[in-house]
C-alpha positions as CSV (number, residue, x, y, z in Angstrom):
1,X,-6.8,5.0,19.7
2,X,-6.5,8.4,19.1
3,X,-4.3,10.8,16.4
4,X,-1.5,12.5,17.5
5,X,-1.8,15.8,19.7
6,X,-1.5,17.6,16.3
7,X,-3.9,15.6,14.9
8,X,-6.0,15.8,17.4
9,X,-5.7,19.3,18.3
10,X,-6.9,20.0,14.8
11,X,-10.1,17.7,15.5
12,X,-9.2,14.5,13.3
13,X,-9.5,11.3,14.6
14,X,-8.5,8.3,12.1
15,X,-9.3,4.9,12.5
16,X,-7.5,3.1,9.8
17,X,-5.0,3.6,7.3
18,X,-4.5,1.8,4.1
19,X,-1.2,2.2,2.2
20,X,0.4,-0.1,-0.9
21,X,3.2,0.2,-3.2
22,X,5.9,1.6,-1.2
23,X,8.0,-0.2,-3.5
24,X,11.8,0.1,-0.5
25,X,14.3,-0.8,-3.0
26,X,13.1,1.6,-6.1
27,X,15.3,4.2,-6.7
28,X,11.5,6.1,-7.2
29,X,10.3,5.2,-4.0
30,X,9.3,8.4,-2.0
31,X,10.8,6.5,1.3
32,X,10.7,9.8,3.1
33,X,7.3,11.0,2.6
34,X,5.8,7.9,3.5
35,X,8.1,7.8,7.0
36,X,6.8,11.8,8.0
37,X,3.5,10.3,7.1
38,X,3.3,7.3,9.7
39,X,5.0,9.5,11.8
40,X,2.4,12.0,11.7
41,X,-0.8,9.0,12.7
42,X,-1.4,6.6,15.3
43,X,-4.4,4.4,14.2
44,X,-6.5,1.6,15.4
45,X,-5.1,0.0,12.6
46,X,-2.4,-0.1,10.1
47,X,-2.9,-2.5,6.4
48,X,0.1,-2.7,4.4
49,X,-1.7,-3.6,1.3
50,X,1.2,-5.2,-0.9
51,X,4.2,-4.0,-2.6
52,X,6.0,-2.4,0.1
53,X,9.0,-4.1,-0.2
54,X,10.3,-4.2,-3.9
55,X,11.8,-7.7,-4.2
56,X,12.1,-7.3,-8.1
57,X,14.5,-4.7,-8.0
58,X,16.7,-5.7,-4.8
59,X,17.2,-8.8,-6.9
60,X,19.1,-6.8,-9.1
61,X,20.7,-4.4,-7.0
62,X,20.4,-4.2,-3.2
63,X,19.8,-0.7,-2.3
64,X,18.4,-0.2,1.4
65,X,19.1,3.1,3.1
66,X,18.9,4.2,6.4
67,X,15.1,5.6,5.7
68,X,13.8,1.8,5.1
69,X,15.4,0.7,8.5
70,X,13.4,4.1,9.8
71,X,10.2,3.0,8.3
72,X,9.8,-1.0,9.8
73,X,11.2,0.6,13.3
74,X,8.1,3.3,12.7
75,X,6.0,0.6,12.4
76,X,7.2,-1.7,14.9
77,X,6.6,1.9,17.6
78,X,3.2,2.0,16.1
79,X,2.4,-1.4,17.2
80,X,3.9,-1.0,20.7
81,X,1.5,2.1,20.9
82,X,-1.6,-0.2,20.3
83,X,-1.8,-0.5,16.3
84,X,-2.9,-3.3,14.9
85,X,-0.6,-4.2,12.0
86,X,-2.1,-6.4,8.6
87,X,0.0,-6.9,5.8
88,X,-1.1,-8.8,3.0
89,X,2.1,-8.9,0.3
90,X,2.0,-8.0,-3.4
91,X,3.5,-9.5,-6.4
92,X,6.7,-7.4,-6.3
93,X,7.0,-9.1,-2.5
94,X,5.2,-12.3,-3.2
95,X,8.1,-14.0,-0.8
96,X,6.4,-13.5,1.8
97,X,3.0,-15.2,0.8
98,X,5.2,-18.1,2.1
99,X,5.8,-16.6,5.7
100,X,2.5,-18.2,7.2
101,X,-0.1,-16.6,9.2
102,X,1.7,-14.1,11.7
103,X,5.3,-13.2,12.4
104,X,5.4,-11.2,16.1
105,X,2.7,-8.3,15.7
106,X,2.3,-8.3,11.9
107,X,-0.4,-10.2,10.8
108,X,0.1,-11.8,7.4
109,X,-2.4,-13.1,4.9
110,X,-3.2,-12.4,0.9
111,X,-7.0,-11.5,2.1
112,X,-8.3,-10.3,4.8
113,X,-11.8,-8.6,6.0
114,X,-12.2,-5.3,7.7
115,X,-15.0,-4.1,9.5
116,X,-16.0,-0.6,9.3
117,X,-17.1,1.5,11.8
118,X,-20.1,1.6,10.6
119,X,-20.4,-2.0,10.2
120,X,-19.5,-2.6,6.6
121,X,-17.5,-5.5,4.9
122,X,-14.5,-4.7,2.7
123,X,-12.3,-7.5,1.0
124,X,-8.3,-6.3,1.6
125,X,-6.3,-7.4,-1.3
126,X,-3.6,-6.3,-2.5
127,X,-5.0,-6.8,-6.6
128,X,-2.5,-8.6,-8.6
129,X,-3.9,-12.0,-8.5
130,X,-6.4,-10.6,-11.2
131,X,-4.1,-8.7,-13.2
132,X,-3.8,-10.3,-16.7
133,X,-1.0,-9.8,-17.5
134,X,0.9,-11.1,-13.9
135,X,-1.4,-14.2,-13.6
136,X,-0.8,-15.1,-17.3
137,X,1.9,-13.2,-19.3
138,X,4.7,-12.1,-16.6
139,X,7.4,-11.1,-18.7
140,X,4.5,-8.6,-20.2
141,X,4.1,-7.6,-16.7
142,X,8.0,-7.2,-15.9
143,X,8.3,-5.5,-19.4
144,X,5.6,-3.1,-18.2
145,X,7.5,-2.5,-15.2
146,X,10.4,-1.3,-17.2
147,X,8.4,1.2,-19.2
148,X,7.1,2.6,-16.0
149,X,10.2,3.5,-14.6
150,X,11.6,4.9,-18.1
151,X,8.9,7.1,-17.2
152,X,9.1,7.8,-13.7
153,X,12.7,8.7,-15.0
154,X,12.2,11.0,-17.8
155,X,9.2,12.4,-15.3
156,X,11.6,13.5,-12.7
157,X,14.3,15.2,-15.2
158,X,11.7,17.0,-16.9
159,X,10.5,18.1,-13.3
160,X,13.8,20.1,-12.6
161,X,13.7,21.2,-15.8
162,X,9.9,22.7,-14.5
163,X,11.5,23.8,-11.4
164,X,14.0,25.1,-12.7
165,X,11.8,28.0,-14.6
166,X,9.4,27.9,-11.7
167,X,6.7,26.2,-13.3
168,X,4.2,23.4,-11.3
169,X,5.4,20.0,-11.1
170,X,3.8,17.8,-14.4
171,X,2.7,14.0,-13.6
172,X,4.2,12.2,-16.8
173,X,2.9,9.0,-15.9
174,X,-0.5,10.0,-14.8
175,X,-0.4,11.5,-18.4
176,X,0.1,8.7,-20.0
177,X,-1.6,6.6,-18.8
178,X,-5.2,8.8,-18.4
179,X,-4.7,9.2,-22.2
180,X,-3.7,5.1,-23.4
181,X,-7.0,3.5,-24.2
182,X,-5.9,0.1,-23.7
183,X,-4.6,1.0,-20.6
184,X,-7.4,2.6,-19.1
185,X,-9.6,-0.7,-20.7
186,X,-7.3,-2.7,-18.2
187,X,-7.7,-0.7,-15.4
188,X,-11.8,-0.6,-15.8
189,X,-11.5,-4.1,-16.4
190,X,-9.0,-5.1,-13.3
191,X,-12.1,-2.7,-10.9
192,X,-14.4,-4.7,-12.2
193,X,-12.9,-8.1,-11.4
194,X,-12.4,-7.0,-7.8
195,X,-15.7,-5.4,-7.6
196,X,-17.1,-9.3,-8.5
197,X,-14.6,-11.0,-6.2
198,X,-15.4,-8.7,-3.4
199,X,-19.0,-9.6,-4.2
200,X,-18.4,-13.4,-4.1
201,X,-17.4,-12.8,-0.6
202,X,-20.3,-11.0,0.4
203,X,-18.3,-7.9,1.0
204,X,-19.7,-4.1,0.5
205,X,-16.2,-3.1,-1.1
206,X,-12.5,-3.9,-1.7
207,X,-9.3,-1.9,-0.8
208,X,-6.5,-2.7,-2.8
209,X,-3.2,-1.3,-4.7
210,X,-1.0,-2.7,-7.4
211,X,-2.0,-0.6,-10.6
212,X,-1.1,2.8,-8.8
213,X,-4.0,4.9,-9.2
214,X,-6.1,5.6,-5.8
215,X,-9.4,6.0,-6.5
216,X,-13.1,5.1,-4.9
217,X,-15.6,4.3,-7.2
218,X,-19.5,2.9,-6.8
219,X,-19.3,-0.7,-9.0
220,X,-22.7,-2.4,-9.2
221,X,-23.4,-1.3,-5.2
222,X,-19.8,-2.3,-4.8
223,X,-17.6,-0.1,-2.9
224,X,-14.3,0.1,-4.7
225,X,-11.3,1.8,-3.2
226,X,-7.5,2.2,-4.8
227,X,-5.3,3.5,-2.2
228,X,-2.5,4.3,-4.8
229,X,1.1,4.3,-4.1
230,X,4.3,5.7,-2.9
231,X,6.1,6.5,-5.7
232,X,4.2,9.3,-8.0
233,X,1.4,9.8,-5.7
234,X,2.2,9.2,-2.3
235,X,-1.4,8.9,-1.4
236,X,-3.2,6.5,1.6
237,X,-6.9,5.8,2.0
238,X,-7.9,6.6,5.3
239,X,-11.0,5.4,7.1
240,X,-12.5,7.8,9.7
241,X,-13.6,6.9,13.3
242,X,-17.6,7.0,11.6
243,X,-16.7,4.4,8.8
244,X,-16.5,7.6,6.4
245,X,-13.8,7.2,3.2
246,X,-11.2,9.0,1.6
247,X,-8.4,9.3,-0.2
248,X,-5.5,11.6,1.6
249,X,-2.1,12.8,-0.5
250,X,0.9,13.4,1.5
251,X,0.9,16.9,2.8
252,X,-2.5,17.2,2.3
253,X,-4.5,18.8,4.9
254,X,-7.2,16.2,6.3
255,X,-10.4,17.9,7.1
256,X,-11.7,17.6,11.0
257,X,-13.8,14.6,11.7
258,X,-14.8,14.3,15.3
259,X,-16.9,11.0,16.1
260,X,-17.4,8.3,18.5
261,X,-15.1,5.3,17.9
262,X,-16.8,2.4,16.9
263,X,-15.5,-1.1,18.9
264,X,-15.8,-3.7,16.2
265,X,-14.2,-6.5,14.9
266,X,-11.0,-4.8,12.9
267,X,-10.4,-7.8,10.8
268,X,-10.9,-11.6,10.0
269,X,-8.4,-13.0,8.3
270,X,-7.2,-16.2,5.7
271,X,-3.9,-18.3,6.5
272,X,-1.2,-19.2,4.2
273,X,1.9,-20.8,3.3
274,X,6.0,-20.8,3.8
275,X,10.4,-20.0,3.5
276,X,14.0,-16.9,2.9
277,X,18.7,-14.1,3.5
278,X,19.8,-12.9,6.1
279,X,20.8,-9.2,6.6
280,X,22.0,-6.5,8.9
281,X,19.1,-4.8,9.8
282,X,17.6,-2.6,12.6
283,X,14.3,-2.9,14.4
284,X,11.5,-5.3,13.2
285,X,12.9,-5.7,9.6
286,X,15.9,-7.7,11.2
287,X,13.6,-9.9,13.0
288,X,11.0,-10.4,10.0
289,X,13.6,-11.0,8.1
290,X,16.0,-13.6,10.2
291,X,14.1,-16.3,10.4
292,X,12.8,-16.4,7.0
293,X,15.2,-15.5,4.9
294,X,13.8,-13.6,2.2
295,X,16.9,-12.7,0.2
296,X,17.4,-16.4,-0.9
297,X,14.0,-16.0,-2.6
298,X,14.4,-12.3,-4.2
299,X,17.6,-13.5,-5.5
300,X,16.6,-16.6,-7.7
């Protein structure tokens, strides 16, 4: 499967994309950027890597606008176009970790393996299962949560206030967090963990989300890639049709990459378990979502 005739008219040609924390449902989301951006690619294949629904905050208040309906129907085109569509769920949409194996096109699981075009093993996980704080304090994780939306908050007053005098956008919470010691100790120490367990699998790397900051690092001859998020950096990690790497942001121009695609295995994958509200919904959501139900979880 080939890019768009934009995309290809400018030379690219994208195998895979890799995208996590969309968070639908937080008032910080950046709904509409990621929406252009699926519209603007037609890959081989399509991970959702966790977190793209935000079951913590529809708990509290259910906020879906049109734009999420937009987003699943996006999706559901991509898929009748040829897409392969893996989603493997996060900890702010954990609910689905009890949907089973498959529901119509999407492929569900909380790991799977993709195979390069180049032939190379990377672990897809979505990361919060070795987070310390989620697997064994949660209210420190929830309470974490909260301080990261103060932030997001005060980030995007103090960005009209920029805008206002025409100066460049400022990431607050990049900021804060590049220059918390403790908190760049967990993130080193969270890479590591994945760059073990992707090891224990006999994997050349892991793709994963959950702590918001993309990234691809080298860990012990482990390949380790962060594909970010959708709400301060609306960023993707893209695999090209020669196995090649790389973060993208939104708006960001890709540069031309024109190589043979690669036919190989696109992914194995690991079953699960089962169990959710109904809603009126458009497109795939209102199917993925009828049978199982998910409000009835989200709200307990």
């Amino acid at each position: 499967m080939s890019e768009k005739p934009g995309a290809r008219a400018a030379g690219r040609q994208i195998r895979t994309i890799f995208v996590s924390d969309v968070h639908l449902g937080c008032m910080h989301s950046r709904a509409d950027e990621f929406l252009e951006f699926l519209k603007s690619h037609e890959p081989q294949s399509l991970y959702l890597v966790g977190d793209l629904i935000d079951g913590w905050k529809l708990r509290k208040k259910w906020r879906w606008p049109q734009s999420y309906n937009a987003i699943f129907d996006r999706v559901e085109e991509l898929s009748d176009n040829g897409t392969e569509i893996f989603y493997t769920p996060g900890n702010h949409d954990k609910f689905l970790r009890d949907f089973g194996k498959s529901f119509g096109f999407v492929t569900l699981s909380d790991e799977f393996v993709h195979i390069t075009a180049d032939g190379r093993r990377f672990l897809i996980i979505h990361g919060d299962q070795f987070d310390k704080f989620e697997t064994g304090a949660q209210w420190l994780s929830v309470l974490g949560s909260f301080a990261y939306d103060v932030l997001l908050t005060a980030n995007t007053l103090f960005n009209r206030l920029l805008k206002r005098n025409d100066q460049t956008k400022f990431a607050l919470s990049s900021a804060v967090k590049s220059r918390v010691k403790q908190l760049m100790r967990f993130i080193s120490d969270y890479e590591q963990k994945l760059a073990s367990h992707a090891r224990q699998k006999l994997c050349e790397g892991i793709i994963c989300g959950h702590i918001h900051a993309p990234n691809i690092l080298d860990i012990d001859g482990i390949n380790y890639c962060n594909t970010g998020d959708w709400v301060e950096h609306c960023s993707a990690l893209i695999e090209y049709s020669d196995g090649e790497m790389e973060i993208v942001y939104f708006d960001q121009e890709i540069p031309a990459i024109q190589k043979q695609i690669f036919k190989t295995p696109s992914a194995e994958l690991n079953a699960l378990p089962h169990e959710y509200a109904e809603v009126e919904l458009s497109g795939l959501l209102a199917r993925f979502l009828k049978r199982c139900h998910p409000l009835r979880l989200i709200r307990r």
